[in-house]
MARDRENTOR-25276 format. One record per residue (C-alpha): x, y, z; residue number from 1. Coordinates in pm, 1 decimal, padded with zeros to 6 digits. Layout:
{u:X, v:Y, w:Z, k:NUM}
...
// end
This chain:
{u:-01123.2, v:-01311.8, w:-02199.6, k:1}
{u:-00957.3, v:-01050.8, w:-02030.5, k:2}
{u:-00595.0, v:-01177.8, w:-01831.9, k:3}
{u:-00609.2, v:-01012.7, w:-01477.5, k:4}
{u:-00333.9, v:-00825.6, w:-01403.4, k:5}
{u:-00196.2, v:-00808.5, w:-01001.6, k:6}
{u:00130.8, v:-00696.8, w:-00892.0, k:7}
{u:00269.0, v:-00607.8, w:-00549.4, k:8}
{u:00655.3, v:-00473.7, w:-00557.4, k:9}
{u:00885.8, v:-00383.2, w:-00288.3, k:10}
{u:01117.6, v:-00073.7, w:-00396.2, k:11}
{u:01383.8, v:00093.9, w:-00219.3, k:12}
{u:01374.3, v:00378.0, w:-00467.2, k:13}
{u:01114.2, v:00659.5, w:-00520.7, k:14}
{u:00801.2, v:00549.9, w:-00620.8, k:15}
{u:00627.3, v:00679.2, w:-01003.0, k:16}
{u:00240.4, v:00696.3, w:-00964.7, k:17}
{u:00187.3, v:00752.7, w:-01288.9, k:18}
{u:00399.1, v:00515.0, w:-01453.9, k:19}
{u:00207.4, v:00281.7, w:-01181.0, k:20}
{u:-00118.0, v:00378.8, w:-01326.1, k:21}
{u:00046.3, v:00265.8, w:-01673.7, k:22}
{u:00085.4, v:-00100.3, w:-01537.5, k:23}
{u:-00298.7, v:-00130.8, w:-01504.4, k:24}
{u:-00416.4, v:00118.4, w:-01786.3, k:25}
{u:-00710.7, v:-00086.8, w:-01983.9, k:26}
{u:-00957.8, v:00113.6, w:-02209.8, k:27}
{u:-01209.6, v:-00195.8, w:-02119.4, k:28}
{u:-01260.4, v:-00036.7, w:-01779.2, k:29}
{u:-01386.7, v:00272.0, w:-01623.9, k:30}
{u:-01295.9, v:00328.0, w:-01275.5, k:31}
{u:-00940.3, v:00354.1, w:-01101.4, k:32}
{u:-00889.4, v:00407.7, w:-00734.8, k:33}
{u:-00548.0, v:00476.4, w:-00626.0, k:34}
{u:-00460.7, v:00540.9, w:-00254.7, k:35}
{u:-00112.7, v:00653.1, w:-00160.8, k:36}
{u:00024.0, v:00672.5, w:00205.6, k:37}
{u:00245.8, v:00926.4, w:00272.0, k:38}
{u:00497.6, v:01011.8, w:00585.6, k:39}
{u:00356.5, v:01235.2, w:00817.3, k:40}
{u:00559.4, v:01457.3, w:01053.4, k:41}
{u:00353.2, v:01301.9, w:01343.8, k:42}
{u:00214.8, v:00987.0, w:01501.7, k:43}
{u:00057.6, v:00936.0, w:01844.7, k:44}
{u:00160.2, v:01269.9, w:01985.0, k:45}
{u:00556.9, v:01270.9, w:01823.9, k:46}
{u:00655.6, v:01557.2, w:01621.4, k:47}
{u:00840.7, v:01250.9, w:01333.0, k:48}
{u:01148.5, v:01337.7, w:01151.0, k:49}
{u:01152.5, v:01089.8, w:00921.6, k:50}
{u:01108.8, v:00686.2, w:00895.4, k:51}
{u:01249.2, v:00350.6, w:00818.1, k:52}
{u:01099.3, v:00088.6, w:00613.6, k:53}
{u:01199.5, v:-00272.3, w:00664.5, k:54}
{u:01043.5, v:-00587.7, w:00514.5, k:55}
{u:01087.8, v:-00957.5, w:00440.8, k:56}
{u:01080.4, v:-00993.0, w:00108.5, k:57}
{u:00961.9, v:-01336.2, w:00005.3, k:58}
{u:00697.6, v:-01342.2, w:00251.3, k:59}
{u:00593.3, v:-01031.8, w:00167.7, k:60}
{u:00572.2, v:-01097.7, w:-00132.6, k:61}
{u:00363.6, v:-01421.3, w:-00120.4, k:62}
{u:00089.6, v:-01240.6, w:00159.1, k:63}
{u:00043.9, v:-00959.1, w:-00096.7, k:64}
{u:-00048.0, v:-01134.5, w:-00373.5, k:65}
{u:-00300.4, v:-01378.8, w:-00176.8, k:66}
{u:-00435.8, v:-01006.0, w:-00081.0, k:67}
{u:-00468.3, v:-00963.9, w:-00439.9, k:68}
{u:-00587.2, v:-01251.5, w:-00483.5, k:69}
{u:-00859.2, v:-01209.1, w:-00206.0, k:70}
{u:-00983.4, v:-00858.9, w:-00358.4, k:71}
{u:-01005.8, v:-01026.9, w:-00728.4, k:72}
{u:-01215.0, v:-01309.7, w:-00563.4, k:73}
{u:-01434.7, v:-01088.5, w:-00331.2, k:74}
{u:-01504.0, v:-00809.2, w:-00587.2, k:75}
{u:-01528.2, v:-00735.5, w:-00957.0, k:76}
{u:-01178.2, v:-00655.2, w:-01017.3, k:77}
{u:-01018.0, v:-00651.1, w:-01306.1, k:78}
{u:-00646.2, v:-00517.1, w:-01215.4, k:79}
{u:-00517.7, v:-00438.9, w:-00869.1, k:80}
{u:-00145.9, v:-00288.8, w:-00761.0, k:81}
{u:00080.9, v:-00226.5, w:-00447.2, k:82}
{u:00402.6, v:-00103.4, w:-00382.0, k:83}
{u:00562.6, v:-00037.5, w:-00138.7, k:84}
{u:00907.4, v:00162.0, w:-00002.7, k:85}
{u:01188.4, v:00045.4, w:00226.4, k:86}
{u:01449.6, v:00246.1, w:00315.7, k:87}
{u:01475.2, v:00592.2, w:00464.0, k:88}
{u:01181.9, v:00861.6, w:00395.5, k:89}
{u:01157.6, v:01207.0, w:00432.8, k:90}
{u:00817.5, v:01381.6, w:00571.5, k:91}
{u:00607.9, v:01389.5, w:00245.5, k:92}
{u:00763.5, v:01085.3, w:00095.0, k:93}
{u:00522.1, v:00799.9, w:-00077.4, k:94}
{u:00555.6, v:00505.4, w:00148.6, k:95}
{u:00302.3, v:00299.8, w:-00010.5, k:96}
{u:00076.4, v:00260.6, w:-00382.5, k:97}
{u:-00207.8, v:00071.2, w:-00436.0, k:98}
{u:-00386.7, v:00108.2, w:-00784.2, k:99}
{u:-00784.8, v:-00088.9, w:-00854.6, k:100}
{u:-00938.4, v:-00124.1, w:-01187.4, k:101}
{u:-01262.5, v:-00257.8, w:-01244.5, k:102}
{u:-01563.6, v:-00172.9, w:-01426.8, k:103}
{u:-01730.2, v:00001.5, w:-01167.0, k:104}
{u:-01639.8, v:00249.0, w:-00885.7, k:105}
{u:-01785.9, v:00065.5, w:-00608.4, k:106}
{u:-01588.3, v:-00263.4, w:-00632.7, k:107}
{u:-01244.0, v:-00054.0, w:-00703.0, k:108}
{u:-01325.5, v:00164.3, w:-00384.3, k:109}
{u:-01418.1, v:-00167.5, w:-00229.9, k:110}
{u:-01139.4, v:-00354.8, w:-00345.4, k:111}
{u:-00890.6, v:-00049.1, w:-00283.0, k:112}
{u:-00970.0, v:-00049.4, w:00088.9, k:113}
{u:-00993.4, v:-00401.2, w:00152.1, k:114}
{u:-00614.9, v:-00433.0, w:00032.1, k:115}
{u:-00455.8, v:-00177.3, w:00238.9, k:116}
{u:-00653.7, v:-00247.4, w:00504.4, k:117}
{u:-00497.9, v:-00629.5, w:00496.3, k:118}
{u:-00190.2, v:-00482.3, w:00357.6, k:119}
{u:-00119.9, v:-00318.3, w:00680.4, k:120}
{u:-00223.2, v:-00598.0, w:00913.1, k:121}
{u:-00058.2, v:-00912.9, w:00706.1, k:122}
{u:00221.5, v:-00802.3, w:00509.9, k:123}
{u:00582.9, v:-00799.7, w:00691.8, k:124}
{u:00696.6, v:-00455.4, w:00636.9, k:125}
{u:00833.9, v:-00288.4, w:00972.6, k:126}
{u:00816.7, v:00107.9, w:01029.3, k:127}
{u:01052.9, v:00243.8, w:01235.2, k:128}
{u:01005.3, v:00633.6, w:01366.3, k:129}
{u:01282.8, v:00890.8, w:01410.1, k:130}
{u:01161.2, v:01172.0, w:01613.3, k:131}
{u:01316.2, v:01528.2, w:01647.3, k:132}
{u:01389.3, v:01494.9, w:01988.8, k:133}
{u:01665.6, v:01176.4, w:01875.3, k:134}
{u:01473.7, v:00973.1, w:02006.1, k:135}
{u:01390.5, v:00632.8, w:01756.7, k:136}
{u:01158.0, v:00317.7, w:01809.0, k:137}
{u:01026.3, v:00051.8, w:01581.5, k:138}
{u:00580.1, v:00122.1, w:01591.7, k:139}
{u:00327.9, v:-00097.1, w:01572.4, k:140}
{u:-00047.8, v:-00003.9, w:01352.2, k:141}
{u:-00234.8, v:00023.8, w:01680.7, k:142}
{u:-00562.6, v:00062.6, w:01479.9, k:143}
{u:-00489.0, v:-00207.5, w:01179.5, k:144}
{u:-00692.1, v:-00505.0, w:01383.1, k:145}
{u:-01013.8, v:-00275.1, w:01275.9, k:146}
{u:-00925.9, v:-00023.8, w:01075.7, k:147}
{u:-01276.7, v:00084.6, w:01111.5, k:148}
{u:-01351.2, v:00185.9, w:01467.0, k:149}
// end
């Protein structure tokens, strides 16, 4: 029997998609979805500069992995990843990494979206926006409630 393999990090350092993809490599398994959010130089009608990452790190920690948890339970998975950056990042930067094995597309795709999507609304991690104009403020995912509409 096959040990599952889930892992959710928080890193205040660059993050390595590749050597990412290593941590859940299997030859068992034929489908990987990644997704990677990156920092755009807008949001809600602000030309962005750059942002801030803050989290709480034991909580965030714990609410991550019963995410992973929840995606292994609700479909086939047989690996499933996130990262995810504090600190300071530049337009472009990754902020976030999640990684889905399973033996199928569908429940990786599935999986994939069902832990960002809760990634985003349950896990402490705090963006704050610096704009050109100076200005700076600490934002809210307006649309994470239903990421759908």
């Amino acid at each position: 029997m096959q040990e599952l393999t889930t892992f959710f990090d928080i890193q205040d350092s660059d993050l390595d998609p590749a050597a990412l993809i290593n941590r859940l490599r299997n030859p068992r398994f034929g489908a990987l979805v990644t997704f990677e959010g990156w920092v755009r130089n807008h949001n809600e009608g602000a030309d962005v500069d750059r942002l801030e990452y803050e989290a709480y790190g034991p909580l965030a920690e714990r609410e991550a992995q019963t995410i992973l948890r929840d995606a292994v339970d609700q479909f086939d998975v047989s690996a499933a990843g996130c990262v995810h950056r504090v600190g300071s990042l530049a337009i472009g930067g990754l902020a976030v990494w999640i990684g889905v094995v399973a033996e199928h597309r569908s429940d990786a795709f599935g999986a994939c979206q069902m832990i960002i999507d809760q990634v985003k609304l349950r896990v402490p991690v705090w963006k704050k926006e610096y704009y050109t104009d100076g200005r700076a403020e600490w934002v809210a995912c307006h649309h994470c409630a239903h990421p759908h509409d």
